[in-house]
N, C-alpha and C positions, 0 to 999 in steps of 0.2 A: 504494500500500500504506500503510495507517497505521502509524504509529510500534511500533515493538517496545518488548516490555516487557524493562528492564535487571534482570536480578537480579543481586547481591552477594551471592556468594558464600565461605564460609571454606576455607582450604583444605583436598584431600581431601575436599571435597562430592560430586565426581564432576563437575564443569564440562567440564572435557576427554573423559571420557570420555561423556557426552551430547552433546557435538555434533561426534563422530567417529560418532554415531550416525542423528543426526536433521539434515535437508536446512536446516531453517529453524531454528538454531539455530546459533550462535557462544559462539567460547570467546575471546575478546578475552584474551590470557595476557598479564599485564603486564610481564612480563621481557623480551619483546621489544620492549617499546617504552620502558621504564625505564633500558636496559643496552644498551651498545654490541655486545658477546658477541665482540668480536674475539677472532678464531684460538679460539673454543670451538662452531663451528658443527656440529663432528661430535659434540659433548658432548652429551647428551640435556637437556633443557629442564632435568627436575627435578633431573639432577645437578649442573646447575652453581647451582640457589640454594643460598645460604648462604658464595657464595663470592665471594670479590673480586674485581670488577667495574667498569668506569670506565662511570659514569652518564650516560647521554646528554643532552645539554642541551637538547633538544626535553623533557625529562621534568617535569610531566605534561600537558602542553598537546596535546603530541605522539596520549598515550592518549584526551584529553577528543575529540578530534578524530576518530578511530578509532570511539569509542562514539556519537557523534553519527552518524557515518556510518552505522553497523552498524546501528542503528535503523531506519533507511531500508529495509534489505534484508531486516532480519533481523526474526521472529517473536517469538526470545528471545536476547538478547546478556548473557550470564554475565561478569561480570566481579570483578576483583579486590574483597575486603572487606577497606576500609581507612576510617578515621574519615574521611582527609581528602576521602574521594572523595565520600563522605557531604555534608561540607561544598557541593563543586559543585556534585553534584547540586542540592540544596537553593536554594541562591544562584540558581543556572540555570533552576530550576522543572520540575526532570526527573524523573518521578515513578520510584520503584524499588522492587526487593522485597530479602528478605535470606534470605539460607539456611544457615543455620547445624546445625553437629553439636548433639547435644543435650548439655547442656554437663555431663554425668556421663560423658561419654564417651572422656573425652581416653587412654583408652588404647586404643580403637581409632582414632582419631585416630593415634594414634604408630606403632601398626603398620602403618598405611595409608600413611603416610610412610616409613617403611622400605621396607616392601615394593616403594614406587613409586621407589627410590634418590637420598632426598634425605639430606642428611650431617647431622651431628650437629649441625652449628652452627645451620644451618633448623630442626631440631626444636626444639633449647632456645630461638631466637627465638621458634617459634610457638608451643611451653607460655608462655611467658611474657605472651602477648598472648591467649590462649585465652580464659580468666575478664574480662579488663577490655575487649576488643574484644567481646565478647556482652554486658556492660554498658551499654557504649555503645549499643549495634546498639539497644538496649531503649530507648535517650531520642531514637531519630532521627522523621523523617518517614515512614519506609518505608509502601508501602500492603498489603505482606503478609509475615510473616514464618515462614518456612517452617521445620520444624524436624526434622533429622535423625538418627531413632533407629539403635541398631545394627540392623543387616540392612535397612536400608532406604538408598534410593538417592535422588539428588535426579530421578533419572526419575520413578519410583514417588511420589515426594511432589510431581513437577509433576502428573502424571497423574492423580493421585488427588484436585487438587485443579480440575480442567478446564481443564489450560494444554493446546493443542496442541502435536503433537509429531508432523512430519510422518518415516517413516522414509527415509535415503539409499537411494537405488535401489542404491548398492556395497553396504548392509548386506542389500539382501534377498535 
């Protein structure tokens, strides 16, 4: 199989819930491999960011390793959008895309945080990084950057741009 294509993705793109949909698609979630999560294993993923966590010391060597892998298997490997990852990539010669909300959008952005039970502390970290992480995303190597309006999903914007998307035989 050739190499999968990595997109970086912002949060509340819809990464998770795309590849609880589609066979050939991963949602590489970086908090399990950033964060120890001891005794918060029945806590749901997005409840427990924004909260204090002892950092795993595999971190990020641990995830570079994960994505490398995922490539192998996977079609499309979604992953976290972070400058530094950007940085890797780059340095490593790992070509990416970037998917981003459309950056007038940040209040559905917030609602979609809520709604998904992330606490307040995550929200004000990620207003805060909303405007200057799409800044960035704007000066990197990416080779497509995808851009996410209200009512639209990062499905709909793979699909619509001829990414395959094969559906899980559970979803049909």
């Amino acid at each position: 199989m050739a190499n999968g294509i990595i997109i970086a993705g912002f949060a509340t793109c819809g990464k998770s819930t795309l590849s609880k949909k589609y066979s050939n698609v991963i949602d590489l979630e970086s908090s399990n491999y950033k964060h120890l999560n001891t005794n918060l294993e029945n806590v749901p993923v997005e409840a427990r960011k924004g909260t204090k966590r002892e950092v795993n010391k595999k971190w990020p060597n641990n995830y570079y390793k994960a994505i490398r892998k995922a490539i192998k298997k996977y079609d499309v490997v979604l992953v976290q959008l972070k400058p530094e990852h950007f940085d890797y990539f780059d340095k490593n010669n790992m070509k990416y895309s970037i998917a981003y909300p459309n950056i007038n959008n940040w209040e559905d952005v917030k609602r979609k945080c809520i709604s998904r039970g992330n606490n307040e502390n995550f929200i004000r970290r990620l207003e805060s990084v909303f405007v200057p992480f799409y800044e960035d995303c704007l000066q990197r190597n990416y080779e497509n950057l995808y851009i996410i309006n209200e009512n639209e999903t990062l499905e709909s914007v793979l699909l619509e741009n001829n990414i395959e998307l094969k559906r899980s035989e559970i979803n049909e």
